[in-house]
C-alpha positions as CSV (number, residue, x, y, z in Angstrom):
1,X,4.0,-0.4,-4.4
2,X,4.2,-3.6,-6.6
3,X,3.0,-6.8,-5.6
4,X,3.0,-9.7,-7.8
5,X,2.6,-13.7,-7.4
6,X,3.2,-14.2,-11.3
7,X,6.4,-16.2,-10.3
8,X,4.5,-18.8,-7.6
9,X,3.4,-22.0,-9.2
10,X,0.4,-23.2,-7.3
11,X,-1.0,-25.9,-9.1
12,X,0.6,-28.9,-11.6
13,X,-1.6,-31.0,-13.5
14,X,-0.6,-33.9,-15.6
15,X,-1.2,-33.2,-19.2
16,X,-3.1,-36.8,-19.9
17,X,-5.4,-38.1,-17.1
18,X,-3.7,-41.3,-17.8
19,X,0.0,-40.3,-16.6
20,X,1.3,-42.2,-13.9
21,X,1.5,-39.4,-11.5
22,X,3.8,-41.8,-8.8
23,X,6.7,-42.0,-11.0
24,X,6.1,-38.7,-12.7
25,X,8.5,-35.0,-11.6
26,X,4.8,-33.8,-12.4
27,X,2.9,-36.0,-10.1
28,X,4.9,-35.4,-7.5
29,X,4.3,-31.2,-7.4
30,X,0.7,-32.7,-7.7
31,X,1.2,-34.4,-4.3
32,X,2.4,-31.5,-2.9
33,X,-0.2,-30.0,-3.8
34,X,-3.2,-31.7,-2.7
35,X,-6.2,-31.8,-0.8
36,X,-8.7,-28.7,-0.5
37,X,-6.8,-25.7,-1.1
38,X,-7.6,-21.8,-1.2
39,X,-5.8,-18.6,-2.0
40,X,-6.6,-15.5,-0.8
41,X,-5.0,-11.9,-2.1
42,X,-5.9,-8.9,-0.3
43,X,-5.1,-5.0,-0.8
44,X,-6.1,-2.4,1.9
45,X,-5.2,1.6,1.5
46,X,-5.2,4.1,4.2
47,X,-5.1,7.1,2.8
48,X,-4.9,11.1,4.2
49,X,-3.3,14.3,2.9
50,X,-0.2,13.7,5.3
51,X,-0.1,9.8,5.6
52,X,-0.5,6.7,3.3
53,X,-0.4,3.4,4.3
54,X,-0.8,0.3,1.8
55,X,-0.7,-3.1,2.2
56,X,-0.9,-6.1,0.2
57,X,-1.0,-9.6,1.5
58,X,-1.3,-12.9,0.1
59,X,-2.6,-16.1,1.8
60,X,-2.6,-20.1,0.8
61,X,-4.1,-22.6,2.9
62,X,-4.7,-26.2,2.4
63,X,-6.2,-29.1,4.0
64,X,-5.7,-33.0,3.8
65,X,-6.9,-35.3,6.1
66,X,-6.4,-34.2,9.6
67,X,-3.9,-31.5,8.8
68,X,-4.5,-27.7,7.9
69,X,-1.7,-25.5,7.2
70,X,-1.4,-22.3,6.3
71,X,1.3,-19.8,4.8
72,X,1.1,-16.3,4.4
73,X,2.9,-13.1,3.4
74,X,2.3,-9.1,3.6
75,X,3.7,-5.9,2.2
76,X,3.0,-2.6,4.0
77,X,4.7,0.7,2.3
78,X,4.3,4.2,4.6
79,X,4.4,7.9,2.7
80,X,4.4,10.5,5.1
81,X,4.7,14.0,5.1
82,X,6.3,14.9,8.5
83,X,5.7,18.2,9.9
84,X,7.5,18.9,12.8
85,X,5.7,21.3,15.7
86,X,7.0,24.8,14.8
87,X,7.5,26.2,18.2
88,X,9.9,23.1,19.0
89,X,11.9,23.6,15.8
90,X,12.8,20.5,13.2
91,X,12.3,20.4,9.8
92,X,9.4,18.9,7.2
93,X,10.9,15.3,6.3
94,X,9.6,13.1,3.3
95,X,9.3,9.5,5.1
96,X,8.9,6.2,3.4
97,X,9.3,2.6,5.4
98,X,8.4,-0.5,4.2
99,X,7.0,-3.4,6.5
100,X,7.2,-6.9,5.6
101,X,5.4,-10.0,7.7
102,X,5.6,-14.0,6.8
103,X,3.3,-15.7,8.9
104,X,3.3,-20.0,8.7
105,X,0.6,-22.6,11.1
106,X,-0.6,-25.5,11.2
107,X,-3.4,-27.6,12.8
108,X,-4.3,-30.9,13.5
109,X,-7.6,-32.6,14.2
110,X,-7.3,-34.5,17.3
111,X,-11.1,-35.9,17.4
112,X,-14.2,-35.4,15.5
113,X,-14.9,-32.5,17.9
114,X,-11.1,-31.6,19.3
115,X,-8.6,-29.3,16.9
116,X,-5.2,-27.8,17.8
117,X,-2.7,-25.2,15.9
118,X,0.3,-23.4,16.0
119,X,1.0,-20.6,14.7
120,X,4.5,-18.3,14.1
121,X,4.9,-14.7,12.2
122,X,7.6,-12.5,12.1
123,X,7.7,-9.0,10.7
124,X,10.3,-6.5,10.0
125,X,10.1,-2.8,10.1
126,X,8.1,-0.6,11.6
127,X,4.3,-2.0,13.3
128,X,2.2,1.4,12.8
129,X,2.8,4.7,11.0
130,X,2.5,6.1,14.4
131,X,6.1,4.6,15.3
132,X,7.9,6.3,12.2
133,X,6.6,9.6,12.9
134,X,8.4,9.1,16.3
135,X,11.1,7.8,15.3
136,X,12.0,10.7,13.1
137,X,11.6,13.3,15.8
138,X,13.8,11.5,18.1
139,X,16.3,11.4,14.8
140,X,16.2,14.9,14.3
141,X,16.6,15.8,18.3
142,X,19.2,13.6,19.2
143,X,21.4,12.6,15.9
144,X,24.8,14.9,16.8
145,X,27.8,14.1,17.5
146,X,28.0,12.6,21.3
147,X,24.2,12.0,21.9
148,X,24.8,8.3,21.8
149,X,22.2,7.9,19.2
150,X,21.3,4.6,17.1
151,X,19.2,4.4,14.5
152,X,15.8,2.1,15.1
153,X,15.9,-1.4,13.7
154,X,12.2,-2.4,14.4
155,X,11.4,-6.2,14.0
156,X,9.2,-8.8,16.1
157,X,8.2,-12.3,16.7
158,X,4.7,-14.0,17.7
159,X,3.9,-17.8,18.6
160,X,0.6,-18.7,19.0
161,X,-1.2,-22.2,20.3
162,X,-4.8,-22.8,20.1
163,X,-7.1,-24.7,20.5
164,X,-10.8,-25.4,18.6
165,X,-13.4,-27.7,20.6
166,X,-17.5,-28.1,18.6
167,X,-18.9,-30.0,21.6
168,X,-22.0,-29.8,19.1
169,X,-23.2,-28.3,15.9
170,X,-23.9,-24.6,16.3
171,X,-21.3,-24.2,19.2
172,X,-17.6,-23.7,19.4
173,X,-14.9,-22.8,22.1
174,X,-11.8,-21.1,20.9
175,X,-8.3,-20.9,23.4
176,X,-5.2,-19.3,22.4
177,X,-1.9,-18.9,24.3
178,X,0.1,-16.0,22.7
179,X,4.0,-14.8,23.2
180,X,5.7,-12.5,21.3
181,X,8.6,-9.7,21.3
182,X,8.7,-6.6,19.6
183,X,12.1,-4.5,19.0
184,X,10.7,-1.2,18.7
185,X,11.8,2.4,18.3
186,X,12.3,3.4,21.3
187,X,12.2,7.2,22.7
188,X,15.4,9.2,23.7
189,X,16.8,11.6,26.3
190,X,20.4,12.4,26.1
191,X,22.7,9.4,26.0
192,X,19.7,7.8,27.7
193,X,17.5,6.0,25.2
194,X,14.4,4.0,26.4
195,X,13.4,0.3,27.1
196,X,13.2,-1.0,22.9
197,X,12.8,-4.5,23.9
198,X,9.2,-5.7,24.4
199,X,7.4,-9.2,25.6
200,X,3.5,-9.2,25.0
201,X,1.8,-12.4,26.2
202,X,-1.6,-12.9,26.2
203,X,-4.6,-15.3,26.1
204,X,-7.6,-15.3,24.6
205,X,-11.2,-17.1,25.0
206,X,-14.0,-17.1,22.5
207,X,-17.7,-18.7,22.4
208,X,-19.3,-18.8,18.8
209,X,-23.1,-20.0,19.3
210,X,-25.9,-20.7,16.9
211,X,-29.1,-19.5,19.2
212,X,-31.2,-20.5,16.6
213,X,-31.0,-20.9,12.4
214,X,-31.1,-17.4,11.8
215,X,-29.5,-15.9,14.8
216,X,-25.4,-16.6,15.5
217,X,-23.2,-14.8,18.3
218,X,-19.7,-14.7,18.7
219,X,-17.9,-13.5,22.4
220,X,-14.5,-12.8,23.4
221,X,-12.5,-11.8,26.2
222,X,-8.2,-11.2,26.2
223,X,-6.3,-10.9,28.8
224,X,-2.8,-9.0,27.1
225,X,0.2,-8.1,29.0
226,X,3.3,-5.8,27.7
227,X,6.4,-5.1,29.0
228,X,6.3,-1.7,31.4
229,X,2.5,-1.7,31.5
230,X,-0.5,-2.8,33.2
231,X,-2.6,-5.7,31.9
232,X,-5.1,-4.8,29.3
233,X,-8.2,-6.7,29.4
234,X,-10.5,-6.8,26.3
235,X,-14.0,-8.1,25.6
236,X,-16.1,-7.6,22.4
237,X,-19.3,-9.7,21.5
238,X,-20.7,-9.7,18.0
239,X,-24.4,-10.6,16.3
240,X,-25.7,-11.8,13.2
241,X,-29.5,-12.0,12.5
242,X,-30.8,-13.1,9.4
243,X,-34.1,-11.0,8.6
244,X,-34.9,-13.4,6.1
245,X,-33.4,-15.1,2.7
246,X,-31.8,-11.7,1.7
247,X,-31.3,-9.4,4.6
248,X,-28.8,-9.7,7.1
249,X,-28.6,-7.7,10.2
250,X,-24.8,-7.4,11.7
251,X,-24.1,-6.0,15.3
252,X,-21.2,-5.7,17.6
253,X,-19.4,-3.5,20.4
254,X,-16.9,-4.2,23.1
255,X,-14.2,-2.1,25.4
256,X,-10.7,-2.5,27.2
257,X,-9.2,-1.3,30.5
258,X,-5.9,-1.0,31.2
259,X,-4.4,0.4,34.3
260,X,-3.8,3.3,35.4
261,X,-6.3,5.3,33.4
262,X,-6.9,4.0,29.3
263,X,-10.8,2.9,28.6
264,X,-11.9,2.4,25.3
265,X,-15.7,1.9,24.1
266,X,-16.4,0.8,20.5
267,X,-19.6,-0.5,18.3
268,X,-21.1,-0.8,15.1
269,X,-23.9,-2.4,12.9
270,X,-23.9,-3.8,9.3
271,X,-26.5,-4.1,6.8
272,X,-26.0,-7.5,4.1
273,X,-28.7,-7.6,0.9
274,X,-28.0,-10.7,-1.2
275,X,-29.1,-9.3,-4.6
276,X,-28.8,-12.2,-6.4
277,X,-27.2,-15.7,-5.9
278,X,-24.0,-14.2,-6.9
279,X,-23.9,-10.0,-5.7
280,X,-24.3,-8.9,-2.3
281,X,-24.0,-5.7,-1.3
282,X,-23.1,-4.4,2.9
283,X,-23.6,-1.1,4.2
284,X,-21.6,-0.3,7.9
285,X,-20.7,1.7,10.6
286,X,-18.7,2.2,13.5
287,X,-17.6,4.4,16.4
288,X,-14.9,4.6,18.6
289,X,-13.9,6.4,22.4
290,X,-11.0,6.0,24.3
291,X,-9.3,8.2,26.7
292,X,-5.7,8.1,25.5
293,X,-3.6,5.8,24.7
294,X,-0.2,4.5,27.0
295,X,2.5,4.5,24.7
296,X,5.6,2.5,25.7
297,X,7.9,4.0,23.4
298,X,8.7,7.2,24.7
299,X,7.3,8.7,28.1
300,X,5.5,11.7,26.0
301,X,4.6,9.6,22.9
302,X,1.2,8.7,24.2
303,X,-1.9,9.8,22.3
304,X,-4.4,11.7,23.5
305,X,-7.8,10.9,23.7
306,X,-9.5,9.8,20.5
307,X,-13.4,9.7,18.8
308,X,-13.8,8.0,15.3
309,X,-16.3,7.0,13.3
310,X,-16.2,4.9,9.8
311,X,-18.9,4.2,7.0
312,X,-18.4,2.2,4.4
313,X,-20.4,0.4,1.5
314,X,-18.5,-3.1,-0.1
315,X,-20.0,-5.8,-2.7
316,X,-18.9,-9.4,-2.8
317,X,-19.3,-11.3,-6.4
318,X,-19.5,-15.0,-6.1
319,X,-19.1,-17.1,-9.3
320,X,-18.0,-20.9,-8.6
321,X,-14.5,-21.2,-6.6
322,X,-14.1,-17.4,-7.2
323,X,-14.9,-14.7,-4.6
324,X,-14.0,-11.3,-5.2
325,X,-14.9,-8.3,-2.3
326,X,-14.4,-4.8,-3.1
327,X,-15.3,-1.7,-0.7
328,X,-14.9,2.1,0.4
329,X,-15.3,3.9,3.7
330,X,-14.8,7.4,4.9
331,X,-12.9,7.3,8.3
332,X,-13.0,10.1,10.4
333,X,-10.6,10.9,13.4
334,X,-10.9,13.2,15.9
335,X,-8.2,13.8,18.7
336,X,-8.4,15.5,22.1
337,X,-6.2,18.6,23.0
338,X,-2.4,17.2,23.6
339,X,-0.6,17.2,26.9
340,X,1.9,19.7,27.2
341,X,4.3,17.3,28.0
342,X,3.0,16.1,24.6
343,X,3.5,19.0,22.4
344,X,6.4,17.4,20.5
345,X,3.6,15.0,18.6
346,X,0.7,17.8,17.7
347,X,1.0,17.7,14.4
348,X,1.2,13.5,14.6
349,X,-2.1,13.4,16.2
350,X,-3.9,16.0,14.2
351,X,-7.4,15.5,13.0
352,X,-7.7,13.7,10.0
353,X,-10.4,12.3,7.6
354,X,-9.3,9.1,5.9
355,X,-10.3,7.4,3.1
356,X,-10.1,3.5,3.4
357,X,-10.2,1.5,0.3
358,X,-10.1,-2.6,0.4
359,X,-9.9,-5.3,-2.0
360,X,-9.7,-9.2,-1.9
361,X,-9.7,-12.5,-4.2
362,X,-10.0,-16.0,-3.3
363,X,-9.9,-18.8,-4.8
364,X,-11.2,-22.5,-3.9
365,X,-9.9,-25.4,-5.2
């Protein structure tokens, strides 16, 4: 996967401080160009024996006056080996899908205390490796002559308005309204494929508070709806305690319920040592329990139940308006026994060990 920005101009500077940058083709990209700026690029691989996911993404964000806006772009490539379930039949498939995302907002300071945004992103292709491997066993069992079959042409939408109130330092309050639709790839009987139209709405409420200088606490709770499914309700509160000048203690957990039968548990803790002014080093961990996941896609798509556990070690180097984050974790996944309604997907939800790599740059200026 290639990802490049060496064709994007962000910045144009007159050559003498004297120019006249009014009048001037160059003073005018200046303009455009104003304010406090930042650009962030990112890389993140997911990487198995079977399944490879990268993505790269790239982020600019600027702020003058009362306005913020932000633009944004991603890249995410899938490899997979498929292996179909022997006993069913199908045959081993190389598979390789690309995902691409553009996400634009913009927010406005309505008071000293009082911000609002809005926010749109659009993607197209496939959301989750999960979705391809589908896809291609619905490909293989119903692509004949008659079947009524269409290829998949995933693709989706999402609008977003928040809101951002600081009654007073230390303490913020954070609404957003969310509503979005997702073409997905639907699953198939014969001549009878399944619903591949989607509307998710969803709101979400979140209380950042400084209890004292060295100890901050974030909370959450979402309320998500989906086409053909219950409401899923989510809450997740996280911690931050400085130890002292150098040592940072992180903490958070949370769960979701969603009618009839999915619950889902998760937590984790973090360890931040500031070696110097410029190098700190974090050391983390997480697990994860849920009891199956509800797939809309296809009536036997759903997962079974999962356990997962991550740990991971990162450093972030700071020098002036540069930033740069690199880190590695080992991400373990363990999957209950499948339905037998589910057999179709064994090999898809397989144990697997992953290895997660992740990269970042920003820049402030």
């Amino acid at each position: 996967m290639k990802f490049s920005t060496g064709n994007l101009t962000l910045l144009s500077l007159p050559l003498f401080a004297g120019e006249d940058q009014s009048t001037s083709p160059e003073g005018e990209r200046f303009q455009l160009f104003a304010g406090e700026q930042e650009l962030d690029l990112e890389y993140e691989g997911l990487l198995s024996n079977e399944i490879e996911v990268q993505r790269a993404a790239m982020r600019y964000s600027q702020r003058r006056g009362l306005w913020r806006t932000d633009i944004g772009a991603s890249m995410t490539d899938y490899s997979i080996d498929y292996q179909p379930f022997a006993p069913l039949g199908g045959l081993p498939e190389g598979l390789s899908e690309t995902t691409r995302q553009f996400n634009l907002s913009a927010s406005y300071a309505l008071s000293g205390s009082v911000e609002s945004s809005l926010a749109f992103s659009h993607y197209d292709g496939f959301a989750d490796f999960r979705s391809i491997w589908i896809a291609e066993y619905y490909r293989q069992a119903f692509n004949f002559p008659g079947s009524g079959y269409q290829a998949p042409d995933p693709h989706g939408f999402s609008i977003v308005s928040g809101w951002v109130w600081d009654p007073k330092p230390g303490t913020r309050f954070s609404l957003d309204l969310t509503y979005g639709e997702d073409t997905i790839a639907p699953g198939w009987s014969f001549r009878d494929p399944g619903n591949d139209l989607l509307k998710n709405r969803a709101f979400s409420l979140s209380w950042e508070q400084a209890i004292n200088p060295s100890l901050k606490t974030e909370t959450s709770f979402t309320y998500f709806d989906i086409t053909d499914r219950e409401a899923r309700m989510i809450f997740s509160s996280s911690w931050n305690w400085a130890m002292s000048d150098d040592l940072t203690l992180g903490a958070n957990f949370g769960g979701s319920r969603e009618e009839p039968d999915f619950e889902a548990v998760y937590g984790g803790i973090s360890l931040t040592y500031q070696l110097n002014p410029r190098l700190s080093i974090r050391a983390e961990a997480r697990l994860y329990n849920d009891s199956g996941e509800i797939e809309t896609s296809g009536f036997n798509a759903s997962a079974p139940g999962l356990r997962s556990s991550e740990v991971g070690l990162s450093a972030l180097y700071e020098i002036g308006a540069h930033s740069f984050r690199i880190g590695v974790a080992r991400y373990l996944a363990d999957y209950g026994s499948p339905d037998p309604e589910n057999e179709f997907f064994t090999n898809l939800y397989d144990d697997r060990d992953w290895w997660t790599i992740r990269t970042a740059y920003s820049f402030r200026f």
